[in-house]
C-alpha positions as CSV (number, residue, x, y, z in Angstrom):
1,X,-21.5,-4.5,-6.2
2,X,-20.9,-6.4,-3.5
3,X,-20.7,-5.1,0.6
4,X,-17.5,-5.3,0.9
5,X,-17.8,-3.5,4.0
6,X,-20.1,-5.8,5.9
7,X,-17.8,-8.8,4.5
8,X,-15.1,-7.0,6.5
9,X,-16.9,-6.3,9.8
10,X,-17.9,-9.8,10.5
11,X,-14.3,-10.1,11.0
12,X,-12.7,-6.8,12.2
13,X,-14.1,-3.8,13.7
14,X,-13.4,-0.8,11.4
15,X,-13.3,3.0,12.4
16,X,-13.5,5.7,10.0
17,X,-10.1,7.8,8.8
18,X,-11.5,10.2,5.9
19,X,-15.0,10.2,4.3
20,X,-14.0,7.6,1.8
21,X,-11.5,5.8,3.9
22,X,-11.6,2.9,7.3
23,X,-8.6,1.2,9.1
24,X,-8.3,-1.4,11.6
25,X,-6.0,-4.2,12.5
26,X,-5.1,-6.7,9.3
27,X,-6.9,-10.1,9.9
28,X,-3.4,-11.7,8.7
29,X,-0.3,-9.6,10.3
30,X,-2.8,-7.4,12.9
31,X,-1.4,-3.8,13.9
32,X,-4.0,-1.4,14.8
33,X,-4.5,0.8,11.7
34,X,-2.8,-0.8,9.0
35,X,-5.4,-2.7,7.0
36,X,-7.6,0.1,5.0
37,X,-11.0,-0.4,3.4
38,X,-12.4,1.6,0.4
39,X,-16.0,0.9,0.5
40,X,-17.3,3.0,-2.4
41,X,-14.1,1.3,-4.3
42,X,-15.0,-2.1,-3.0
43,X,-11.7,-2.4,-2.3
44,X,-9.1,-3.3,0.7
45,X,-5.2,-3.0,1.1
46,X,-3.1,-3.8,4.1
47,X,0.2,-1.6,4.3
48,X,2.0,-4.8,6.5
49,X,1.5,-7.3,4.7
50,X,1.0,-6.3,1.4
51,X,-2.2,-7.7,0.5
52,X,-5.1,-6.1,-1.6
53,X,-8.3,-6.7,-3.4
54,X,-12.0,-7.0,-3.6
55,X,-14.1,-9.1,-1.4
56,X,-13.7,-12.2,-3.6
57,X,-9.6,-11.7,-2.7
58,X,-11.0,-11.0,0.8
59,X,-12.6,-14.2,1.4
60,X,-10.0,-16.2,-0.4
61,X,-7.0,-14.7,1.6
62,X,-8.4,-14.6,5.3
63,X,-11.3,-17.5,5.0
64,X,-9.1,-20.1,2.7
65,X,-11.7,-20.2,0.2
66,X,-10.9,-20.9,-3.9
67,X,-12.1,-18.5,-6.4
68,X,-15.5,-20.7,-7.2
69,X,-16.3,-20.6,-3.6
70,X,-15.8,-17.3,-2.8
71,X,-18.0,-16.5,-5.7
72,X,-20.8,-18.6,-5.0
73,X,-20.5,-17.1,-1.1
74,X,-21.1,-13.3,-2.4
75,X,-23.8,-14.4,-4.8
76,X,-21.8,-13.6,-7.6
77,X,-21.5,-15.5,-11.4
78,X,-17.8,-16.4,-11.8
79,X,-16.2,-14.9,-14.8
80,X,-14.2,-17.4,-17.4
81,X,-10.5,-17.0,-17.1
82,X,-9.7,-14.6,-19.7
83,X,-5.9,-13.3,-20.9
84,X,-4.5,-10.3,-19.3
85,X,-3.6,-7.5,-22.0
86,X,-0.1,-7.2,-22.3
87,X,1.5,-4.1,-20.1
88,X,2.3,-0.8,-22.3
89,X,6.3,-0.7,-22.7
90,X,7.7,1.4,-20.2
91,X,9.8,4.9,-21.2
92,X,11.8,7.3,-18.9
93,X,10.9,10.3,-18.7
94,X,13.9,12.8,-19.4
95,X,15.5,14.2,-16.2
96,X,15.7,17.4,-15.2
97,X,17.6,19.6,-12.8
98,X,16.1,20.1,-9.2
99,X,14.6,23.3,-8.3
100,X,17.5,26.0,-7.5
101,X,16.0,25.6,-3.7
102,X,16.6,21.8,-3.8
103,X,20.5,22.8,-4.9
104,X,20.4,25.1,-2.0
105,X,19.6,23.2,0.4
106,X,22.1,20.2,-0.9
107,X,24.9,22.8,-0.2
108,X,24.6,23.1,2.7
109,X,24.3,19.4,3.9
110,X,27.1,18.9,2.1
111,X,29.4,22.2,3.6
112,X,27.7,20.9,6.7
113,X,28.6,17.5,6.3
114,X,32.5,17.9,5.0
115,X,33.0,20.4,8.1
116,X,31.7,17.6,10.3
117,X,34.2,15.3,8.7
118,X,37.2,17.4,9.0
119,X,36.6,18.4,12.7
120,X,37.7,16.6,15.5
121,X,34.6,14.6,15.7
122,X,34.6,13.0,12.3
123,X,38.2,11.6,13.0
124,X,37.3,8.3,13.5
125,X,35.1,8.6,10.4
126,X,38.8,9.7,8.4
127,X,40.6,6.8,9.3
């Protein structure tokens, strides 16, 4: 497997959130924290701008390489394009009611809520 974590430093200084889990600013949108690196995964996700993968993704989002390139870069043997396995059909799963605190505490933001509406204060809400 490929360091995806020394990929990652020559661009971005990385400090440590759990055991498994780094953070820093996204080479793309920046922020501080935002972009997260999984090195035992060998994977990377920023929660700004959406982006995610390994370091062949890496290379080809932030350094504008192609697929072929960013192989070739990490010493790895490019894989032939092969078909993607057709998702499993999606089911619902049956609803149920919510817990009888859930209920509770609905009633009374709602009874909260409709005396706030009738009071003096929610008057310009009425009309």
């Amino acid at each position: 497997m490929v360091d995806i974590l020394a990929l990652i430093e020559e661009d971005i200084h990385l400090q440590r959130e759990t055991a498994h889990e780094l953070s820093g600013p996204c080479p793309e949108c920046g922020g501080r924290d935002r972009f997260r690196v999984w090195p035992e995964k060998g994977r990377w996700w920023c929660r700004g701008c959406k982006k995610n993968g390994d370091a062949i993704q890496y290379l080809r989002e932030f350094h504008g390489m192609g697929y072929r390139e960013a192989c070739q870069e990490l010493g790895i043997e490019p894989q032939e394009k092969r078909e993607k396995s057709p998702k499993p059909e999606w089911t619902p799963k049956p609803a149920g009611s919510p817990s009888l605190f859930w209920q509770e505490k609905a009633r009374e933001v709602l009874t909260r809520s409709e005396e706030a509406l009738w009071s003096p204060a929610g008057e310009r809400a009425r009309t």
